[in-house]
N, C-alpha and C positions, 0 to 999 in steps of 0.2 A: 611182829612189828619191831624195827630200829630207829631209836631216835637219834640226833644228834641237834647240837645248838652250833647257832654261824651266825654269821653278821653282828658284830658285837661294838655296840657301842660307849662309850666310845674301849678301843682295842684291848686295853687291858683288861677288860672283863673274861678276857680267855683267862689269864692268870688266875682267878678268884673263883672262878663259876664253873661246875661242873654239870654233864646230866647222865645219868646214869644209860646206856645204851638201852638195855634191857626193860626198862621201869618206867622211863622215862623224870626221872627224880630229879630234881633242880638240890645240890647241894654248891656247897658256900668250901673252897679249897685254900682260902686264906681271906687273912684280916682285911675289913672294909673300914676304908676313913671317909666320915663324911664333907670333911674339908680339903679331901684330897678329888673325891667321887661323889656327887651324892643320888643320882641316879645312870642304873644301868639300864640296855635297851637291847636286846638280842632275839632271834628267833629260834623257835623249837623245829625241826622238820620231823616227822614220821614216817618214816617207808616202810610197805609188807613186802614181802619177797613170794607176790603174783607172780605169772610172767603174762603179758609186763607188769613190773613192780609199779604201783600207785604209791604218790603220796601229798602231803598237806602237811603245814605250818600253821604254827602262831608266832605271835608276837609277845614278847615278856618284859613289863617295865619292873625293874626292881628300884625300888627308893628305900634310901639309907637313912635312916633316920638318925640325928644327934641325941645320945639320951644322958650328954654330960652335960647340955643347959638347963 
């Protein structure tokens, strides 16, 4: 199974948001401002390599929390 993330809301959550192909791991590729962002919205997709390849998504809200107030 390969995962990859798409549809990213809003766009620059490509810059920040990684997922590991293999793992499927949601890692963080640079700093989140919450006054800049404070929630991102993206999908995961997973595909096997059947043939035909089958696959399925989710949906992933991340919220950024401010923990300087």
């Amino acid at each position: 199974v390969t995962y990859t993330a798409t549809n990213f809301i809003p766009p620059s959550g490509r810059d920040v948001i990684a997922v590991n192909p293999q793992t499927g791991e949601i890692h963080l590729t640079g700093t989140l401002d919450y006054e800049e962002v404070n929630v991102f919205e993206f999908r995961i997709e997973a595909r096997d390599k059947g043939t035909p390849p089958l696959s399925s998504h989710c949906k992933v809200f991340l919220e950024v929390l401010d923990v300087n107030d």
